[in-house]
C-alpha positions as CSV (number, residue, x, y, z in Angstrom):
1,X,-74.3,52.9,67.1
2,X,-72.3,51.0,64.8
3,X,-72.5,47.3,65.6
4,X,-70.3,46.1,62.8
5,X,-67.5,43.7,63.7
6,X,-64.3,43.4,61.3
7,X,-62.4,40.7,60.3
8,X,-58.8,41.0,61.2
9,X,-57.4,37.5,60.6
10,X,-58.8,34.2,59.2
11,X,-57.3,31.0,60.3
12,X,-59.0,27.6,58.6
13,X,-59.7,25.2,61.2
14,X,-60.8,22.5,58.6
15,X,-62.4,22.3,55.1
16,X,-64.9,19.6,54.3
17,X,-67.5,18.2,51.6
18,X,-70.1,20.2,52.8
19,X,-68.6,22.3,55.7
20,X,-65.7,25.2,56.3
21,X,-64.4,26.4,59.3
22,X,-62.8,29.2,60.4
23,X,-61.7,31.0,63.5
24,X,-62.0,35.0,62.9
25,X,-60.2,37.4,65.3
26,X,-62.3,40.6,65.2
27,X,-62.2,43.6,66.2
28,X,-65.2,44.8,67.6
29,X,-67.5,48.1,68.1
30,X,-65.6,49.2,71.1
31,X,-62.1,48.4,69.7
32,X,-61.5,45.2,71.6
33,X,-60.8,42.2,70.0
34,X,-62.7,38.9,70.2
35,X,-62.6,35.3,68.2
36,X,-65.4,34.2,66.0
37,X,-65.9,30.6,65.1
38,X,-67.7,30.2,61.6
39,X,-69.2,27.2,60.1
40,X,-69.7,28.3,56.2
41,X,-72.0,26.1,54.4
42,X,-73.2,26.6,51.0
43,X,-76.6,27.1,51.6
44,X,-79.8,24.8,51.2
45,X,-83.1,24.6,50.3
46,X,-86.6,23.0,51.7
47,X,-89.9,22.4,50.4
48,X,-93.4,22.2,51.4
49,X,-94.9,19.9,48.7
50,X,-98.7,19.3,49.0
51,X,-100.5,16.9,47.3
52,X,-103.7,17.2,45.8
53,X,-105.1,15.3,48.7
54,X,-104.1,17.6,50.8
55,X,-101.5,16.0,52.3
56,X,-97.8,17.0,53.6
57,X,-94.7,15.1,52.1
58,X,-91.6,14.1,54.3
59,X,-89.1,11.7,54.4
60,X,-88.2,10.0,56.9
61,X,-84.4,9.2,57.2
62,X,-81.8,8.5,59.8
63,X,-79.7,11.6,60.8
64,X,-76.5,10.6,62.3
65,X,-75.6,13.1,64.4
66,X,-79.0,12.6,66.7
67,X,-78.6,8.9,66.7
68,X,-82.5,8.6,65.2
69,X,-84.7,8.6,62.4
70,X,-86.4,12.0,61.6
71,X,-89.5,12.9,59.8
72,X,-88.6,16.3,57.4
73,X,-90.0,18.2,54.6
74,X,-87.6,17.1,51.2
75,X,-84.7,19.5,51.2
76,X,-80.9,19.8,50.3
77,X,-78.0,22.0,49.6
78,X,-77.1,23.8,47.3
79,X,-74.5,23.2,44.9
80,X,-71.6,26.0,44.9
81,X,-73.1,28.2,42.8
82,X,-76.7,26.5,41.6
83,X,-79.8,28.7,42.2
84,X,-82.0,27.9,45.0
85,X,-85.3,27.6,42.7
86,X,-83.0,25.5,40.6
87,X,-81.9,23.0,44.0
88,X,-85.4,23.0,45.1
89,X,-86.9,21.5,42.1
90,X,-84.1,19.3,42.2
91,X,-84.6,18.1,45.6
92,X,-88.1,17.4,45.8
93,X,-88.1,15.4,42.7
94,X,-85.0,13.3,43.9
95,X,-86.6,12.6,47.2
96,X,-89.8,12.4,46.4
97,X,-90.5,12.0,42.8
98,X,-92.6,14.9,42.9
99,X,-93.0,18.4,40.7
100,X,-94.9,20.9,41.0
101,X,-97.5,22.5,38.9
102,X,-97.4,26.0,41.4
103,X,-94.1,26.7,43.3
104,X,-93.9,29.6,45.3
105,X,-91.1,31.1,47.7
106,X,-91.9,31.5,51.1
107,X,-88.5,33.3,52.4
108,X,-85.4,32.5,53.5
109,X,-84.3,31.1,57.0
110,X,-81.3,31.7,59.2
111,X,-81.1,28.5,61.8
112,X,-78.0,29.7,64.0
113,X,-76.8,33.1,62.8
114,X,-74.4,32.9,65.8
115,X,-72.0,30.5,64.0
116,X,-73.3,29.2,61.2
117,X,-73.1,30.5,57.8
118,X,-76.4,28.5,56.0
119,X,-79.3,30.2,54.4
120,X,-81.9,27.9,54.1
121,X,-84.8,28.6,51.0
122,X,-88.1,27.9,51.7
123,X,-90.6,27.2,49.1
124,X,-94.5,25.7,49.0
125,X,-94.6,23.0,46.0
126,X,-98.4,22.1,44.8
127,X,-100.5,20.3,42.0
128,X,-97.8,17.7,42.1
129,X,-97.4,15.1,39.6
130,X,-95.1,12.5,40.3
131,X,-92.1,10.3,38.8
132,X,-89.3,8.4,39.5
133,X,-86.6,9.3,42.5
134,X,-83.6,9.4,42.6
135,X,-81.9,9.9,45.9
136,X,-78.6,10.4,46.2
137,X,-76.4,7.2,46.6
138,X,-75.6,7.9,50.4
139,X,-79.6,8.7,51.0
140,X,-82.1,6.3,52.3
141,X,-85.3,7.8,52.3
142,X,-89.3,6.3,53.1
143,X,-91.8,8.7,51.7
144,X,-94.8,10.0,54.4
145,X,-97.8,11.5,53.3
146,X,-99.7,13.3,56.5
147,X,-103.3,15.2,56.0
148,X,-101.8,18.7,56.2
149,X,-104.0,19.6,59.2
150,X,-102.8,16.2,60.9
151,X,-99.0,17.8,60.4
152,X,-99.7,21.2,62.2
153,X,-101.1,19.0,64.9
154,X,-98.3,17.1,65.2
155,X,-96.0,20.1,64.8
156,X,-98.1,21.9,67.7
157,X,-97.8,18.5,69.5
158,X,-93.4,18.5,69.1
159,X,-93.8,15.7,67.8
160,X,-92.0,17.1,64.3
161,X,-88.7,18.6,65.9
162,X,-86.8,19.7,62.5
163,X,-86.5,23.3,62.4
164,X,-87.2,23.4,58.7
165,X,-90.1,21.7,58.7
166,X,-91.6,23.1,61.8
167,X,-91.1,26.3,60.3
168,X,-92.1,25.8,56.6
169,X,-95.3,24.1,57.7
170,X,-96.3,26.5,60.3
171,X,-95.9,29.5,58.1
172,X,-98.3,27.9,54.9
173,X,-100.9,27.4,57.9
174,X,-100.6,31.2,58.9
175,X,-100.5,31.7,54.8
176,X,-103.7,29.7,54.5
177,X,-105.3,31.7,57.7
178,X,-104.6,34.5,56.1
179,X,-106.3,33.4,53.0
180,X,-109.2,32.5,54.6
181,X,-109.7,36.0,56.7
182,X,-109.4,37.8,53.2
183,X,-112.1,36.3,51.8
């Protein structure tokens, strides 16, 4: 069966820095129609950055809309039109100072397919060296280094409850598990 929906009409609800919305009217499979809301975003970008020592790197910052400060890998979006290997680079060294000796991709992530439009890059960042920051003005950002073992824990635990970072650290454990049954 044919699942696809097709767009009929378009109707921007509001255009933003960072966001777009829309409401779609669609018509669907079975020749109804139905409204879609979309949230288009321009995509993003997180990264896993281990330090020699082993340990994670996060920021902690305050994120408005949950009222609270929030422990998260370094991450971004993407500029309309940069490349995500490009923003990643970018982001980590802003944030954290850090770059990478080895980067490698770890896949994409869709948070909320239902409504919103933002693929999210994951990548792995090690044999850092490190030099200044530089945060964007509107960021305010205290560097966390956690034993990366330590992080699963506290992942396991809820006490990390960003989606992002959740994911990226639990898939380099089930990388590195992975590693270790191969050899």
């Amino acid at each position: 069966m044919d699942m696809t929906e097709k767009r009929l009409a378009r109707q921007t609800v509001y255009e933003g820095k960072i966001l777009h919305i829309y409401r779609d009217t669609v018509l669907l499979p079975n020749g109804e129609k139905a409204i879609r809301e979309v949230a288009e975003h321009p995509g993003g970008v997180a990264i896993v950055a281990i330090d020699n020592d082993d340990c994670v790197l996060t920021v902690k910052q305050y994120r408005y809309v949950f009222s609270q400060v929030m422990e998260e890998i370094p991450a971004g979006k993407l500029e309309r039109g940069e490349a995500p290997d490009a923003a990643a680079l970018r982001e980590l060294r802003e944030e954290t100072g850090a770059v990478p000796e080895h980067f490698t991709k770890l896949g994409s992530l869709i948070v909320s397919p239902g409504c919103y439009g933002e693929e999210l890059h994951l990548y792995l960042a090690e044999g850092l060296h490190f030099e200044e920051t530089d945060p964007d003005e509107d960021e305010f950002l205290t560097l966390v280094r956690t034993p990366f073992d330590d992080m699963v824990e506290r992942v396991l635990r809820g006490e990390i409850e960003d989606a992002k970072t959740v994911c990226g650290i639990l898939k380099v454990h089930a990388l590195r598990q992975r590693a270790k049954r191969q050899d």
